[in-house]
N, C-alpha and C positions, 0 to 999 in steps of 0.2 A: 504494500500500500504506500510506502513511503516513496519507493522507487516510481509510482505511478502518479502522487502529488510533486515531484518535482519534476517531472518532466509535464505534468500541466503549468507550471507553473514557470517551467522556461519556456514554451508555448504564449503564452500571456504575455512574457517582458516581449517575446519574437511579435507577437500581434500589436501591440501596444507600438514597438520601434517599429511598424510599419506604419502605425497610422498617424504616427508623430512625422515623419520621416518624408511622406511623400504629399508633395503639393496638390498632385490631382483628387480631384473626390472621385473617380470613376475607383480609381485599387486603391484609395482607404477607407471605400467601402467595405469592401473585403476584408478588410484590415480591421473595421468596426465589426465586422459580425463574426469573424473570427474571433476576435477579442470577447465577446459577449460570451460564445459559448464556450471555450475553454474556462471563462471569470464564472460561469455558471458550473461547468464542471468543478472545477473547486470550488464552490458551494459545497455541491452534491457527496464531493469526499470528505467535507468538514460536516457535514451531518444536519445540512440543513436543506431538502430536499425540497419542501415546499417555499421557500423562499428562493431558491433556486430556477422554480421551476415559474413562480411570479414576475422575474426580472427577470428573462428570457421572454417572456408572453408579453409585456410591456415593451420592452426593449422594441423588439418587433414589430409589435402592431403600433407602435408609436412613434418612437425619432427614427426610426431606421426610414420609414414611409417619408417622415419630414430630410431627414436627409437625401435620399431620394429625389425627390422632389426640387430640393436647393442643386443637387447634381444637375441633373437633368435642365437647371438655370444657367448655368456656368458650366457649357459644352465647351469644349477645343476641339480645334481642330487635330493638333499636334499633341497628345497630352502626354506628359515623361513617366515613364514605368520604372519600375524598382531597379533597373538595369543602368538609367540612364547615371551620368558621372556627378550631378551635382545632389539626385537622390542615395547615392552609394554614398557621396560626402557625410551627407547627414547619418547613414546607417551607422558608416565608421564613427562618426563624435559621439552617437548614443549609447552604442555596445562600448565605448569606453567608457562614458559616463556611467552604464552599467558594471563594467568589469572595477572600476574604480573604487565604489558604494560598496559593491561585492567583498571587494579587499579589505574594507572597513569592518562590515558588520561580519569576515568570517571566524571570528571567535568561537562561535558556537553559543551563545547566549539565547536561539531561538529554539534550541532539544526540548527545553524541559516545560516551556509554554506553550506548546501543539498539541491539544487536545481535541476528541471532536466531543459535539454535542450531549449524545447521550453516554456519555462515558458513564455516569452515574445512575443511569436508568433506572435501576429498581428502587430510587427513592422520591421518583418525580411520577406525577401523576401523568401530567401532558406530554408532549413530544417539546424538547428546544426552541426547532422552529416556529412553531404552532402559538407558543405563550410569546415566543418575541414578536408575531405580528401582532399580536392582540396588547400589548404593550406600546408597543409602536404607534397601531390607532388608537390608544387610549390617551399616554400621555405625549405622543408626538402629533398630536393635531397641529400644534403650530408649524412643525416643521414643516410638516406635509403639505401644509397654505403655502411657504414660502416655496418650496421645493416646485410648485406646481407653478407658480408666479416666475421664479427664476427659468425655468421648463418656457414658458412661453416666453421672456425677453427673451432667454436663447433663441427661439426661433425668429423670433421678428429679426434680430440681429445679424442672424445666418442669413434670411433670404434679402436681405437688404446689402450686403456686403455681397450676395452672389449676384446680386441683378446686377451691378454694373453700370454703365451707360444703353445698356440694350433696354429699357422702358418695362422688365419684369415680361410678365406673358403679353404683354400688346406688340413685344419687336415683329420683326421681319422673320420669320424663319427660311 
């Protein structure tokens, strides 16, 4: 299991420096939905299945379609792919940023706090995940207002920056 969270987990930083990395939204797209569902698989191995499986259904049905959308606003003709020399620049400054951080925190100080959720199960009534949504909407209602607030500036934000000078969906196609 352990051999199995760390290779999702180098998956993740690989998803993530993709979608840091490359200018076009056409492959960090990919790079976004890669990243969800590896960030979602580690959920699923940390023992929280049903939160897991709500941030993937969200994920999805919501900003994936919004970015989408913003893509599909900000076409190129020519657009640079993971190959091209100035997106390999950025690969190489991250994975060093990453190898760097790495070198910092390899002490070994994260063994002994990796625990999954129901480690303690026979003295818990509910499941982990299950009391931490219900905690979440209980006493995170304010977050959840702002979360959803900041959720639409993002968007307005994105497709305002991806229109351009093209006049949004009235250009010329």
């Amino acid at each position: 299991m352990t051999y199995f969270m760390f290779m999702l987990l180098v998956a993740l930083i690989v998803a993530l420096i993709a979608v840091a990395s490359n200018p076009t939204p056409y492959f960090a797209a990919l790079g976004l939905v890669v990243a969800a569902g590896v960030g979602c698989g580690v959920l699923v191995s940390s023992g929280g299945p049903f939160l897991s499986l709500v941030l993937f259904l969200i994920y999805l049905g919501g900003m994936l379609v919004v970015f989408a959308y913003s893509a599909a606003l900000a076409a190129e003709p020519f657009p640079e792919a993971w190959g091209s020399r100035s997106v390999a620049g950025y690969v190489l400054i991250y994975l060093l940023g990453v190898v760097l951080v790495a070198g910092v925190f390899w002490g070994g100080w994260y063994e002994g706090s990796w625990a999954v959720v129901e480690g303690l199960k026979e003295f818990s009534v509910l499941r982990g995940d299950v009391g931490g949504v219900a905690v979440m909407y209980s006493f995170g209602g304010a977050m959840l207002v702002i979360c959803a607030w900041v959720l639409l500036l993002t968007l307005l934000v994105v497709l305002e920056l991806t229109r351009g000078l093209s006049r949004g969906s009235l250009r010329a196609v």
